[in-house]
Every structure is written in C-alpha cells, then in structure tokens.
DRENDREN-513694 format. One record per residue (C-alpha): residue number from 1; residue in three letters; chain; x, y, z. Coordinates in pm, whole numbers, plus 50000, padded with zeros to 5 digits. Each point is the difference from the previous one (the first is absolute). Example, Ala and Ser with C-alpha at 12.3 -4.5 7.8 and 13.67 -1.06 7.14 Angstrom:
<atoms>
1,ALA,A,51230,49550,50780
2,SER,A,50137,50344,49934
</atoms>
This chain:
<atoms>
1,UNK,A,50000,50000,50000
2,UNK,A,50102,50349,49949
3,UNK,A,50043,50051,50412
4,UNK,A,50259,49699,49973
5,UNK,A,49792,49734,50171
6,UNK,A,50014,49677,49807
7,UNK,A,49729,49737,50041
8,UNK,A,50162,49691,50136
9,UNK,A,49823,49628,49952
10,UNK,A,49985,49867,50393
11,UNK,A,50092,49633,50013
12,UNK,A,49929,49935,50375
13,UNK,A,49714,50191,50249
14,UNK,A,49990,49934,50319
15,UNK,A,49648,50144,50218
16,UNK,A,49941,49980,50349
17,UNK,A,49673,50045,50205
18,UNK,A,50136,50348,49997
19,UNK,A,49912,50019,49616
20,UNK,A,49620,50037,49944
21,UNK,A,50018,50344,49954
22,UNK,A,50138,49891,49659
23,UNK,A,49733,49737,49937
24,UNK,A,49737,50240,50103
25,UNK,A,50121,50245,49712
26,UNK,A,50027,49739,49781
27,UNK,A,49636,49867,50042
28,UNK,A,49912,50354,49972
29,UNK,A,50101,50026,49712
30,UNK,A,49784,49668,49859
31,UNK,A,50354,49815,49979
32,UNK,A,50187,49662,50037
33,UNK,A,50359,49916,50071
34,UNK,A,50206,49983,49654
35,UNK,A,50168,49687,50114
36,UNK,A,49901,49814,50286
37,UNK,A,50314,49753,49963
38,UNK,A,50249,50303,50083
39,UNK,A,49811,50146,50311
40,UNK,A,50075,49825,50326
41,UNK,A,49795,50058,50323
42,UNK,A,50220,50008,50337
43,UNK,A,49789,50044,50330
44,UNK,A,50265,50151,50220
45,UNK,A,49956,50382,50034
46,UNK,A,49776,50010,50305
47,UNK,A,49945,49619,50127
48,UNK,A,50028,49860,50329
49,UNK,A,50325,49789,50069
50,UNK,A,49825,49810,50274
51,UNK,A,49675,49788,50028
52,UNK,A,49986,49954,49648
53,UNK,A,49715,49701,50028
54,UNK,A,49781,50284,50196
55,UNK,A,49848,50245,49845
56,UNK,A,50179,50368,49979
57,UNK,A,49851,50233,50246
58,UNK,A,50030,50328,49903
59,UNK,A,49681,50018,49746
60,UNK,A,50201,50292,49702
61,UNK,A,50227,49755,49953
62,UNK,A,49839,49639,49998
63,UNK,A,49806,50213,49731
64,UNK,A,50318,50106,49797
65,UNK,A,50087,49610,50016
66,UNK,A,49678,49902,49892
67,UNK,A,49983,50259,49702
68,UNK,A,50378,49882,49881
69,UNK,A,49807,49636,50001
70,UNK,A,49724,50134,49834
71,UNK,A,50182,50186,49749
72,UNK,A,50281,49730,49897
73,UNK,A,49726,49747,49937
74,UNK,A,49770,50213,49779
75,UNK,A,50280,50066,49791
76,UNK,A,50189,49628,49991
77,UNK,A,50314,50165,50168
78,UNK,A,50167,49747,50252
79,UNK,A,50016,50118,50318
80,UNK,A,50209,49850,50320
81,UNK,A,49802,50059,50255
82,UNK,A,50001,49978,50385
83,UNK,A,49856,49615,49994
84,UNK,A,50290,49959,49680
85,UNK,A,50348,49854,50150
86,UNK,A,50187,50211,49781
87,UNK,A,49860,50345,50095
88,UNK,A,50259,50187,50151
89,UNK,A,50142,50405,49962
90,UNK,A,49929,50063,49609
91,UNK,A,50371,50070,49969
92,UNK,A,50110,49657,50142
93,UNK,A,49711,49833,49801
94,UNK,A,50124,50117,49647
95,UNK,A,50322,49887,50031
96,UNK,A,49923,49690,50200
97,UNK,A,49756,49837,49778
98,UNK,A,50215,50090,49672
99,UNK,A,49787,50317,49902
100,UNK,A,50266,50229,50001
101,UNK,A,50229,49949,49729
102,UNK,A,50322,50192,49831
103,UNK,A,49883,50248,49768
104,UNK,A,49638,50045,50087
105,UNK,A,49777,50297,50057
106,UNK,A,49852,49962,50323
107,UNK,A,49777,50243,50165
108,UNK,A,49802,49997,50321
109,UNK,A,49784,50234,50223
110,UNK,A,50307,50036,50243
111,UNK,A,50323,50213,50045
112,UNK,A,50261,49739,50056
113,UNK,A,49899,49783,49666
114,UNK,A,50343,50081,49941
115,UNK,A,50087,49665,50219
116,UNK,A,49945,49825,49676
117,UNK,A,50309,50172,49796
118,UNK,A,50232,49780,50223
119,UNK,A,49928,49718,49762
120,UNK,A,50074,50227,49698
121,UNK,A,49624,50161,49945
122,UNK,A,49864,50346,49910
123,UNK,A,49788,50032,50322
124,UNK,A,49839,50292,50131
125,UNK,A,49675,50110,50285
126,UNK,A,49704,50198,49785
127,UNK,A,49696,50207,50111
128,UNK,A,49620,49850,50012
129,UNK,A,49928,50161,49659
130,UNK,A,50301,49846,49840
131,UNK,A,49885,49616,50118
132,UNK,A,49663,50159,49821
133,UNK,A,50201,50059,49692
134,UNK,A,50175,49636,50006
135,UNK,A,49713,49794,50109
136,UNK,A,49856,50150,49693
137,UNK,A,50264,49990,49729
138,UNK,A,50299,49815,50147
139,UNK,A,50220,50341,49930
140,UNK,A,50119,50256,50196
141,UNK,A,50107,50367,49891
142,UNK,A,50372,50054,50180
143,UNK,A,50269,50259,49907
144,UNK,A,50363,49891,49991
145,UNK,A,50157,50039,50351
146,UNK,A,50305,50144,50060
147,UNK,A,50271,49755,50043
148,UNK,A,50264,49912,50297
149,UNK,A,50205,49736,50060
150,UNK,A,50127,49909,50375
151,UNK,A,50362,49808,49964
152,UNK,A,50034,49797,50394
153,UNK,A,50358,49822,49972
154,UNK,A,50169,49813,50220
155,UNK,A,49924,49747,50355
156,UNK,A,49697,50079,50254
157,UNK,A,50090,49900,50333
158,UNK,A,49876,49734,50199
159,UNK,A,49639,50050,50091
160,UNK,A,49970,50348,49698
161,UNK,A,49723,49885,49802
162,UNK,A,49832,50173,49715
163,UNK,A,49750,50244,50192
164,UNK,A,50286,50142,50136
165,UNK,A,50202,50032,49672
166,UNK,A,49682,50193,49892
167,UNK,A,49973,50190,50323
168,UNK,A,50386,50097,49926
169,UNK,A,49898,50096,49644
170,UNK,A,49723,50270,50130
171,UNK,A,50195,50144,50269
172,UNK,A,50265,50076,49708
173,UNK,A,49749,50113,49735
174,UNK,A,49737,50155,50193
175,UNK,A,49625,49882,50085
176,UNK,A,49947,50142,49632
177,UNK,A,50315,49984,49833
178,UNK,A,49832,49686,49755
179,UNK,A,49705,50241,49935
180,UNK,A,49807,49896,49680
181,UNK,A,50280,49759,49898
182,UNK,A,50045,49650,49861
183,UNK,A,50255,49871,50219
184,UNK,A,50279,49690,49953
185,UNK,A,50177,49859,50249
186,UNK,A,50295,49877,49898
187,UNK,A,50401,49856,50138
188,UNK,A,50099,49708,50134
189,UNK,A,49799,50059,50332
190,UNK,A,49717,50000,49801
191,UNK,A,50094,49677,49853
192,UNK,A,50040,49878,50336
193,UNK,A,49697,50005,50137
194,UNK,A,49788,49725,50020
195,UNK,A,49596,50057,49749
196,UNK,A,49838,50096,50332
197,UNK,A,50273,50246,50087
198,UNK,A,49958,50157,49659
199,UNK,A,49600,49984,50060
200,UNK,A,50061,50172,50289
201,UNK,A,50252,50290,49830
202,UNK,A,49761,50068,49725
203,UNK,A,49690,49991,50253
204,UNK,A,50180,50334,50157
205,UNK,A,50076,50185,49674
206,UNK,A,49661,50204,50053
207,UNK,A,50142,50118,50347
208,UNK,A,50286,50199,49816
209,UNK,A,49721,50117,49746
210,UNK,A,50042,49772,49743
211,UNK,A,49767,49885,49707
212,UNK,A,50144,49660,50001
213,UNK,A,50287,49788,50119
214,UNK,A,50143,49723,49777
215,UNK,A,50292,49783,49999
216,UNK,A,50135,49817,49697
217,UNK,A,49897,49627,49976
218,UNK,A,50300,49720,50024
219,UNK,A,50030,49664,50132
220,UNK,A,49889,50052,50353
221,UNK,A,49632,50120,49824
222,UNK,A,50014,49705,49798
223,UNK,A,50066,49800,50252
224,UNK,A,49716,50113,50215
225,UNK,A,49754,50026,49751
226,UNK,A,50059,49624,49839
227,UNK,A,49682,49788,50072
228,UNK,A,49792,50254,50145
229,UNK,A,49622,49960,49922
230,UNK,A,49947,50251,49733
231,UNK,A,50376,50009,49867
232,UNK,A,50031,49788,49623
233,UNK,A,50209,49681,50087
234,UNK,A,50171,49775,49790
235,UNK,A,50155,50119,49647
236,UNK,A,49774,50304,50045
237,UNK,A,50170,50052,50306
238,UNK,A,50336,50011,49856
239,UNK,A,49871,50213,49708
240,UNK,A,49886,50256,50255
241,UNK,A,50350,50043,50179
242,UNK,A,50160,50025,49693
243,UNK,A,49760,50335,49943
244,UNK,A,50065,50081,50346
245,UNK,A,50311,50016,49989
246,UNK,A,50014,50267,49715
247,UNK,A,49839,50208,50255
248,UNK,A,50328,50202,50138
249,UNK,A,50095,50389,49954
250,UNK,A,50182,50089,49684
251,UNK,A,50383,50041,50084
252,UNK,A,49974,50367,49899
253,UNK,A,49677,50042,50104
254,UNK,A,49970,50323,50172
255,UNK,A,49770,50093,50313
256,UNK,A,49857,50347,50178
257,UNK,A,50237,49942,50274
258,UNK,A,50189,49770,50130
</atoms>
C-alpha cells in the first residue's frame, strides 16, 4: 500500500477465551473464518489452574470459556480446552504440539507471541480488530519493522539462565531501546541455550519494546521439533530441515542497530 503496510498471508492463529471480541466483529459482519485448519483455539488467558473437574467460579469468565467453546466449534477450529490434556499457556502449546514451525507467520491476541520466534518464526501479539481481520481473511496488514540484532558471546555462569541474559540485555538497552523492532538474537550464547531457554528469551523481547524476537533455526530446533504431533515426519521431515535450514541472515545483511 502506498502507507508501506504490506498484507502478509498468516500461516498460524492462535485465540484465547480472551478473543471473542474478534469473533463478535466477525459475526457482525455476517462472516466465517477463511480457514478453519490454520486457526487454533488455546483456553489459557483467564482459567483456573486448580479444581479443573469443578466448575470455574467466577461467572465473566466460565462465560469467556464457554464462548471460546462455542465459537471454535461453530467454526470447525480445534480447540484444546481445559478437559483437553494438551491445553496448556498458548505459547508452550504451539511449540509443544509441533504448531510452531521455522518460517511461519504466526499471530495471536497476546504481546509475548514473540515466544514463538525462538524456533525461527515471524511471531507477533495483535489487537481484537486485527484477530477480526484474520479470522476473516487469513491476512494481516503489517509494516516492515525496524531491524536489530543482539550478538550474546561467550559462557553464562553456573546457575545464569536465559531470563537473566534478557534481563542483562534491557538493563543495557533500555525498557524501550527494542521499540518497534524485529529483533535476532544471535552468538554462541544464544546457541547455547537449550529450545526452552530460547522460548523464554524471545517471550521477553516485548519487555524491551520489541515487535518480535526470533532466533535462527539449527540442529537443537530440529532436534526438538522431530516427532512432534503436528510436525511432517519421515522424508517430509527431512525435506523440511533442509528448508529450514536456509533460514539464516545474509552474511552482509545489514540491521537498524546492532
């Protein structure tokens, strides 16, 4: 577009109980999800931890739970649920099951989507009227972010783990030193840390003011992604890393700051 957004197809959305506002515009509207198959329901937002088998107590939000159920199942999108053994944070349950994937555009009602760049995605939180917008054509309107790359070399000490590398990284750049921009985290610290370390890394992007946080896929994604649920296996499996594994920064590329 002439104001320099670009519409972006979105190959992963995520909703939580926190998302009917976007449903409610949609049916508003008279409309139905563009593809069910690439919208994922996550009840995690507002739940109860405890008592699970009882039902949830305050009355607003056993009604947000019920209108996620409601909503997923008029409009064939799977949901996992509170009763559903795999229903967990929306972040964890992405990666976990195999949903979040190098390369992908994945977008969710949440700030710290970002979580999903540690396994080499394009992840980022939108507003209610944006899930409107992708329920409804499975494309987003974004403008290019500024871009920064974060270079952590060397050994963490015994017991450092990777909420305090990023706690290190926003006392040096400033609460909003990442403002607006596409970060990757790179060096051999990086490369250190274990999938949930990196989850954890690109989970606190947003806290420095970031868009997103990614790192680049190797082995160690690979690794943790091989036989997950929704992850190709076999010869399509090998196929995919091979793709992956074009997914790395240009030598000369050049960022924003770095």
């Amino acid at each position: 577009r002439e104001d320099g957004a670009a519409l972006l197809f979105v190959d992963r959305h995520f909703v939580h109980e926190g998302s009917f506002h976007g449903f409610s515009q949609m049916k508003g509207r008279g409309r139905k999800i563009a593809e069910p198959s690439l919208t994922f329901g996550v009840a995690d937002h507002y739940v109860p931890t405890h008592d699970r088998d009882k039902p949830i107590a305050n009355p607003e939000i056993a009604e947000m739970v019920r209108k996620l159920e409601q909503n997923t199942a008029d409009n064939g999108v799977t949901l996992f649920g509170l009763r559903d053994p795999r229903q967990g944070i929306v972040h964890v349950v992405g990666p976990e099951q195999g949903l979040t994937l190098p390369g992908l555009l994945i977008v969710c009602g949440d700030s710290h989507t970002s979580t999903h760049g540690a396994l080499g995605a394009y992840a980022f939180g939108i507003g209610a009227s944006e899930v409107a917008h992708v329920l409804m054509t499975q494309t987003i309107w974004q403008r290019r972010p500024k871009t920064m790359r974060i270079t952590v070399d060397g050994h963490v000490a015994p017991g450092v783990a990777a909420k305090d590398i990023a706690l290190a990284i926003i006392a040096h750049i400033g609460a909003g030193g990442a403002t607006g921009c596409a970060v990757e985290y790179a060096g051999s610290a990086i490369r250190a840390l274990s999938v949930e370390g990196r989850l954890t890394l690109c989970n606190m992007s947003i806290e420095a003011g970031a868009r997103c946080g990614m790192i680049a896929p190797d082995d160690a994604t690979f690794a943790y992604l091989k036989g997950r649920p929704y992850v190709p296996d076999g010869a399509d499996f090998e196929r995919a890393v091979e793709a992956w594994s074009t997914l790395t920064t240009d030598g000369d590329a050049r960022f924003d700051r770095e």
